[in-house]
C-alpha positions in Angstrom: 17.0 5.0 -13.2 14.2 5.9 -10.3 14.2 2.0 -10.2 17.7 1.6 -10.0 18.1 3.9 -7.0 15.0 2.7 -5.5 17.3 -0.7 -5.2 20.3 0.6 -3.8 18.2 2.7 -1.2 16.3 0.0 0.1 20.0 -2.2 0.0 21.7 0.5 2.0 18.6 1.3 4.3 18.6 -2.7 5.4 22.3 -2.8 5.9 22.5 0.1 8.2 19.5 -1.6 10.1 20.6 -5.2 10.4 24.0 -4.0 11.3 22.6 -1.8 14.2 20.1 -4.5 14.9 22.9 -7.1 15.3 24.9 -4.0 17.8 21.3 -4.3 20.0 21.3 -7.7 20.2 25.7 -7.9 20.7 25.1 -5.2 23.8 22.2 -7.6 25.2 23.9 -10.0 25.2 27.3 -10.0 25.1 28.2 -7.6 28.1 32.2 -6.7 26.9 30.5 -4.6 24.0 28.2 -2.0 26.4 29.7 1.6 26.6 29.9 3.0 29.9 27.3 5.0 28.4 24.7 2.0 28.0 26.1 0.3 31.1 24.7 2.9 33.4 21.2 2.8 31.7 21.0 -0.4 32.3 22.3 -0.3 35.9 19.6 2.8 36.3 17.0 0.7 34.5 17.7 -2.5 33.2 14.4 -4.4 32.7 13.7 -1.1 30.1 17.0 -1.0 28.8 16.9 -4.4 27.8 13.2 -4.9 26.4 14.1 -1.5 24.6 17.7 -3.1 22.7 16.0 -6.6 22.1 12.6 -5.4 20.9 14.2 -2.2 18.7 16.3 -4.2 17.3 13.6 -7.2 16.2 11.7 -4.2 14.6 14.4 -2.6 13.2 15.5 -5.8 10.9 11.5 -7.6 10.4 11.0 -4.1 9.5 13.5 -3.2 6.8 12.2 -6.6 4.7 8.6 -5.3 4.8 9.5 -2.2 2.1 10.7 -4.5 -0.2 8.0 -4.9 -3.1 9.0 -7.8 -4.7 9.3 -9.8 -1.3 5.6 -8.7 -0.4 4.3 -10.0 -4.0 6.2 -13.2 -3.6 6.1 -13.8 -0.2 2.8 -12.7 1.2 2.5 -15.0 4.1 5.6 -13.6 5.1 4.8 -10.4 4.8 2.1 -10.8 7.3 4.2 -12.6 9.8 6.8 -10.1 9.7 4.5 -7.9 10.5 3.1 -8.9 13.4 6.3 -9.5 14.7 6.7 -5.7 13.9 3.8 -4.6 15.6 4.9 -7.0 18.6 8.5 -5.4 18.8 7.5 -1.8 18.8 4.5 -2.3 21.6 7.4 -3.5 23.6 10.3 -1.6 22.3 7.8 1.8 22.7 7.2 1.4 26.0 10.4 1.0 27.3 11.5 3.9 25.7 9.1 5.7 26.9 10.1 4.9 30.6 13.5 5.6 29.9 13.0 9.0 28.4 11.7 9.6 31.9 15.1 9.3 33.1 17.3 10.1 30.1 20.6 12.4 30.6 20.6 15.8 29.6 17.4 17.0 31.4 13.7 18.0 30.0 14.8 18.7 26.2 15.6 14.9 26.0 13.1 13.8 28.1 10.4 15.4 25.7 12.4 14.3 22.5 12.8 11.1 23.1 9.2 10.6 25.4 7.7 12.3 22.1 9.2 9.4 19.8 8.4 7.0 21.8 4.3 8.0 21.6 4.8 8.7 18.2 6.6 5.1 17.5 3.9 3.4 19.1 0.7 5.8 17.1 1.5 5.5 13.9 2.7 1.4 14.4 -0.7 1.2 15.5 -2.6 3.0 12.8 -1.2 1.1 10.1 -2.2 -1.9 12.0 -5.5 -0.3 12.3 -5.7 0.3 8.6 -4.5 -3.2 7.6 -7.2 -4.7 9.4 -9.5 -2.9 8.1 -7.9 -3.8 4.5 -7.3 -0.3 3.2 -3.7 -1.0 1.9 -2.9 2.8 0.8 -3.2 4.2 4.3 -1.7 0.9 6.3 1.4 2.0 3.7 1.5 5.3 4.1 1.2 4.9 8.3 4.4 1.8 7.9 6.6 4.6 6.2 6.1 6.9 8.9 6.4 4.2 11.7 9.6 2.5 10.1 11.4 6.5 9.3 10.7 6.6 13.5 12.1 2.8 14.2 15.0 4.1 11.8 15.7 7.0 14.8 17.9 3.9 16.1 20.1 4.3 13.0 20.3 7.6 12.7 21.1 8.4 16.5 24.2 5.9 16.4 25.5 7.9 13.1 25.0 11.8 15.1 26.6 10.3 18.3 29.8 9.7 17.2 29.8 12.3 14.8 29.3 14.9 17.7 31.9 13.3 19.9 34.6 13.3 16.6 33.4 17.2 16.6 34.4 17.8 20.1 31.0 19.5 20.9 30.1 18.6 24.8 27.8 15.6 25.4 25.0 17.7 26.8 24.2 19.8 24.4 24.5 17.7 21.5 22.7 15.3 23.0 19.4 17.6 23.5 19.7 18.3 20.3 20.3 15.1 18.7 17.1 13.8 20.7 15.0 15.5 18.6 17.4 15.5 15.4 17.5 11.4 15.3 13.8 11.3 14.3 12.5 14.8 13.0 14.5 14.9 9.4 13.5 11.1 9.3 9.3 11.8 9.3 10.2 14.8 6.7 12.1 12.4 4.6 9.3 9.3 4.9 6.6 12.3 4.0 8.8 13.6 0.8 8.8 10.2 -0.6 5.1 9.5 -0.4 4.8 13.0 -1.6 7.1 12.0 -4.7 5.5 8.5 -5.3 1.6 10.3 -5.2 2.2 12.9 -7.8 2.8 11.1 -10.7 -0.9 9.5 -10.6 -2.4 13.0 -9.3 -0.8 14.6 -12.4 -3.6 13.7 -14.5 -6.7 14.6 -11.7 -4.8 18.0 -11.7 -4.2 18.7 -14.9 -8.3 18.0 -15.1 -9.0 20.1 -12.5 -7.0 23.1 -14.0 -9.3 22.5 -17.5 -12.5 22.0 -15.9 -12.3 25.5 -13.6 -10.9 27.6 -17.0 -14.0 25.9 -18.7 -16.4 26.8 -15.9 -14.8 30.7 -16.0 -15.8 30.6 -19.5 -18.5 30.1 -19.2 -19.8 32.2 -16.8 -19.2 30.5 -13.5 -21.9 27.6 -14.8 -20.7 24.0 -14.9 -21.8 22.2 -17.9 -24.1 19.0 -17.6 -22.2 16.4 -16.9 -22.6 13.7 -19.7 -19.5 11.5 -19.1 -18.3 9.0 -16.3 -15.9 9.6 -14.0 -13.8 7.2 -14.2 -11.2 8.8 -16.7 -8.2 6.9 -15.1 -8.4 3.9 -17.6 -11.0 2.1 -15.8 -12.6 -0.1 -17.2 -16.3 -0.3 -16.5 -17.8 -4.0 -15.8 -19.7 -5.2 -18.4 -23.6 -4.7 -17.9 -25.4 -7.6 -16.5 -28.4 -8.7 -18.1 -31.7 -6.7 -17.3 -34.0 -8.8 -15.0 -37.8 -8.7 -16.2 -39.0 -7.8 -12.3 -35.8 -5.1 -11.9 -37.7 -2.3 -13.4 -37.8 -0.5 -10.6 -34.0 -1.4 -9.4 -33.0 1.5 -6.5 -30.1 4.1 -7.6 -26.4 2.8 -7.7 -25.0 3.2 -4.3 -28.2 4.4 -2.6 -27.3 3.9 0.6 -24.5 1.4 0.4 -20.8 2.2 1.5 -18.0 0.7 -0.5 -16.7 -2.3 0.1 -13.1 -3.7 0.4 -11.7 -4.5 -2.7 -11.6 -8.3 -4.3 -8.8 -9.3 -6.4 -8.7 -11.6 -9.4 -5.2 -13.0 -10.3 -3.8 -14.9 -13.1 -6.3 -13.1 -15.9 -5.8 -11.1 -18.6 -7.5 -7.8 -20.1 -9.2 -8.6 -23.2 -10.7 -12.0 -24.3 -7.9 -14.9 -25.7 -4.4 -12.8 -25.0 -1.3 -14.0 -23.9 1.0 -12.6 -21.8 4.7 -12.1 -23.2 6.0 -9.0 -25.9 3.7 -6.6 -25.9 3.6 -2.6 -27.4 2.2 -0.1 -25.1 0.1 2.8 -27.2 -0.3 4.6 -23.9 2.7 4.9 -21.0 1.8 5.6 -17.5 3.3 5.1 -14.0 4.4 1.2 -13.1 3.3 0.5 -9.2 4.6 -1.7 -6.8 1.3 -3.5 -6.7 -2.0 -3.6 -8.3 -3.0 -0.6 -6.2 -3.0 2.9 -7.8 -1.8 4.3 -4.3 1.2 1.8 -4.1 5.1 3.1 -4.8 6.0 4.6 -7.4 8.7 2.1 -9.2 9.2 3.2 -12.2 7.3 4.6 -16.0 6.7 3.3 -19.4 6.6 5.1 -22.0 4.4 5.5 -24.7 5.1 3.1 -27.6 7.7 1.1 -25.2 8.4 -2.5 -26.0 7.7 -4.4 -22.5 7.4 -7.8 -21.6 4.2 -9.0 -19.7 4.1 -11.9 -17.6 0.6 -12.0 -15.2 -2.2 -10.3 -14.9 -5.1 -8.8 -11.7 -8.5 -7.7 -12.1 -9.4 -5.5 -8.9 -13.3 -5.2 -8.2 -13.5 -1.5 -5.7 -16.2 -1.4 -5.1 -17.6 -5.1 -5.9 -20.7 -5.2 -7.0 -24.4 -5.5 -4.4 -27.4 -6.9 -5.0 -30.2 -8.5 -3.4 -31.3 -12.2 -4.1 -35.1 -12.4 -5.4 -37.5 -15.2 -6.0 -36.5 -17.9 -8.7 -33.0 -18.4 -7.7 -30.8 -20.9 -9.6 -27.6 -20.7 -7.2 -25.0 -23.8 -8.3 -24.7 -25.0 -4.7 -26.9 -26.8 -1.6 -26.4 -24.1 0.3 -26.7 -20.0 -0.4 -28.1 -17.0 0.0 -31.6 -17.0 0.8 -33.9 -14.7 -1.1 -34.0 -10.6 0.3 -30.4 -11.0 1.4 -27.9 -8.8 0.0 -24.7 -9.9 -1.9 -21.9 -9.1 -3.5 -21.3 -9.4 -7.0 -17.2 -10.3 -7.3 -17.0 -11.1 -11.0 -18.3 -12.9 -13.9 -18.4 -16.8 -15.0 -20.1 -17.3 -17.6 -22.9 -15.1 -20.0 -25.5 -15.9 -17.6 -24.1 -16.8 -15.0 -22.6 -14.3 -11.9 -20.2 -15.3 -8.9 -21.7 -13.4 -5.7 -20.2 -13.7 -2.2 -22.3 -13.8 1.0 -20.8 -14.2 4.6 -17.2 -15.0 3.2 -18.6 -17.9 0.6 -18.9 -17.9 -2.6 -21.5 -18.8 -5.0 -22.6 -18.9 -8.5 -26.2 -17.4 -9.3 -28.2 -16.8 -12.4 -28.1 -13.1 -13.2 -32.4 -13.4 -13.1 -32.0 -13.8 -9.5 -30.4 -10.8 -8.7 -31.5 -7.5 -8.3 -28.8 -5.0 -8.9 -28.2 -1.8 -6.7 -24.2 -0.9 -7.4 -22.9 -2.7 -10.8 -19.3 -3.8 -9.8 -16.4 -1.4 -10.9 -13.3 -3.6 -12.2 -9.8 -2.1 -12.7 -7.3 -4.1 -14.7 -3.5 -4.9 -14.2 -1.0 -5.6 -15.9 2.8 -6.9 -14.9 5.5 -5.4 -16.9 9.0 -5.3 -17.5 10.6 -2.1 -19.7 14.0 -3.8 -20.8 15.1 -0.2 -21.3 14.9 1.2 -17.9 15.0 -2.3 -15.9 11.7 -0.8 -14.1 9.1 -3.8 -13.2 5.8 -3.0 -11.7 2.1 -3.0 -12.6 0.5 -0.5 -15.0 -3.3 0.1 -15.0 -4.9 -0.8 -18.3 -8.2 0.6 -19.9 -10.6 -1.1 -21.5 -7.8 -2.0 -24.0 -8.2 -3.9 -26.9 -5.9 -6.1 -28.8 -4.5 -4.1 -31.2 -4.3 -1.3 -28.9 -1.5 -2.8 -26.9 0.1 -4.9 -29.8 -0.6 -7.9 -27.8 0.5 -11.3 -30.1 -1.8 -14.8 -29.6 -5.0 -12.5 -29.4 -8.2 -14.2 -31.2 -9.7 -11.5 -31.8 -8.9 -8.2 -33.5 -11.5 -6.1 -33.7 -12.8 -5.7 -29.7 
């Protein structure tokens, strides 16, 4: 059902846009369909007015495609041209609104409202451009909600306008007030549904929290040892690579090393000889619209749910680093030299690793590295419940064959 009306919102929220988007473009154009109301804007200033309709409403319709899930899976390169053509259209469109707020009707109230969207339109555009180029997918999401809930101010100002005119209230007034009113409920809305989306996968972090501080009153106030790893959100932990006889003294995980972005396998599967097709799931969780534990919420499974799986991702976050010692045997003319440090991205064979240096990649006998972080690998799976309709990806453990009643597996006892 969450699904379901996922669909139909997305379907209604890029109808309302493409049909106000076509209006900008009809009143740039064609001049019969500008109100007296637009027509003195532009005559006041029209080099604004009219970078403000074109470029608002190129943002308004690039942007409605760009929170569609399955478009940004299939259609990546897409994705990323629609983007920039996003970012393009609000620079512009921002701007000009901002100079026209200088002179909007109505006095200071609207000058501040709509100055104040136009500087927030143009901030948080530009931090999730910040945040993609930096390749931190979670906040560049988070900062496109907010940006695309202000572009939306467009739509929801052309639904208040006539409302107030049908309600007899006098333009003024309604107009100060619909200046802040356009945008405001539209930035508490965007922050509701990442609030909504988030909760589900902080459930289980809370739920430890609560335990661990009822464990620690307990017991006096004095945390237990910790004995366990961390990673109790069905990560599974990268298999360990083979001790090198002059690593003895290998430095601490991490020591000094920030983490890097994160590398993504696709097409594989999470335990050795499965197939992808019916499968049982022994433990539910929350399906996202990526392989990204901070994408949208889509949809559950449930626990013992019938699904049907059709590809796979392994996500290395943080990939692994090490630095190359004497006796390399890399598989290539040309590598990294020894002292340099690399990244460890996954595994090709039992003694062989695949390491990554200066945006290459190379293969490298585990002997020849020395490990400081071993890589932490988080597996995917892409599901369809034929119950609910929800597809998505669900994050997998360190599962075994039976575990997830997965057929075509050649071995059963992982």
């Amino acid at each position: 059902m969450g699904a379901l009306m996922g669909r139909i919102g997305w379907w209604l929220m890029t109808a309302l846009a493409l049909i106000i988007a076509a209006y900008a473009m009809g009143v740039v154009f064609v001049p019969s369909m500008r109100p007296p109301f637009l027509q003195q804007r532009i005559l006041v200033m029209p080099l604004a007015a009219f970078a403000h309709l074109f470029a608002s409403g190129i943002a308004l319709a690039a942007g409605a495609f760009q929170h569609n899930a399955q478009l940004r899976r299939r259609h990546l390169d897409l994705h990323r041209w629609l983007g920039r053509t996003y970012v393009v259209a609000v620079l512009c469109g921002s701007v000009a609104a901002f100079a026209l707020a200088t002179t909007s009707q109505a006095g200071l109230v609207t000058h501040v409202g709509f100055g104040l969207l136009a500087v927030l339109w143009l901030f948080a555009t530009g931090m999730a451009y910040r945040y993609i180029r930096a390749r931190d997918q979670a906040l560049h999401r988070r900062w496109m909600i907010r940006s695309y809930a202000l572009t939306f101010a467009a739509v929801t100002l052309r639904i208040y306008l006539p409302l107030s005119m049908a309600a007899g209230l006098p333009f003024d007034s309604a107009y100060q007030t619909i200046s802040w009113l356009c945008w405001v409920p539209n930035l508490i809305v965007a922050e509701w549904v990442m609030l909504r989306q988030r909760v589900p996968a902080l459930m289980p972090q809370l739920s430890a929290a609560v335990v661990l501080a009822v464990l620690v009153s307990a017991c006096g106030g004095k945390s237990a040892e910790r004995k366990t790893d961390d990673s109790v959100d069905t990560v599974a932990a990268a298999p360990a690579p083979p001790q090198a006889a002059n690593d003895v003294n290998q430095p601490p995980t991490d020591q000094g090393v920030e983490p890097d972005e994160e590398y993504v396998v696709h097409g594989v599967c999470p335990f050795e000889c499965c197939k992808y097709g019916n499968w049982t799931i022994v433990e539910g969780g929350v399906l996202r619209s990526e392989p990204n534990s901070d994408a949208d919420s889509v949809g559950s499974v449930a626990t013992g749910a019938a699904v049907t799986t059709d590809e796979g991702a392994m996500v290395l976050h943080p990939p692994g680093k090490a630095v190359m010692v004497p006796d390399t045997s890399i598989h290539s003319s040309s590598g990294p030299n020894v002292g340099d440090t690399v990244e460890v991205i996954t595994y090709t064979g039992a003694k062989v690793a695949r390491v990554r240096s200066h945006g290459s990649e190379f293969e490298a006998s585990w002997s020849a590295l020395r490990m400081m972080r071993d890589p932490q690998q988080r597996w995917w799976v892409h599901m369809t419940d034929p119950n609910s309709g929800a597809a998505g990806w669900l994050q997998m453990g360190g599962v075994s064959a039976q575990d997830v009643g997965a057929p075509n597996s050649c071995s059963k006892n992982k």
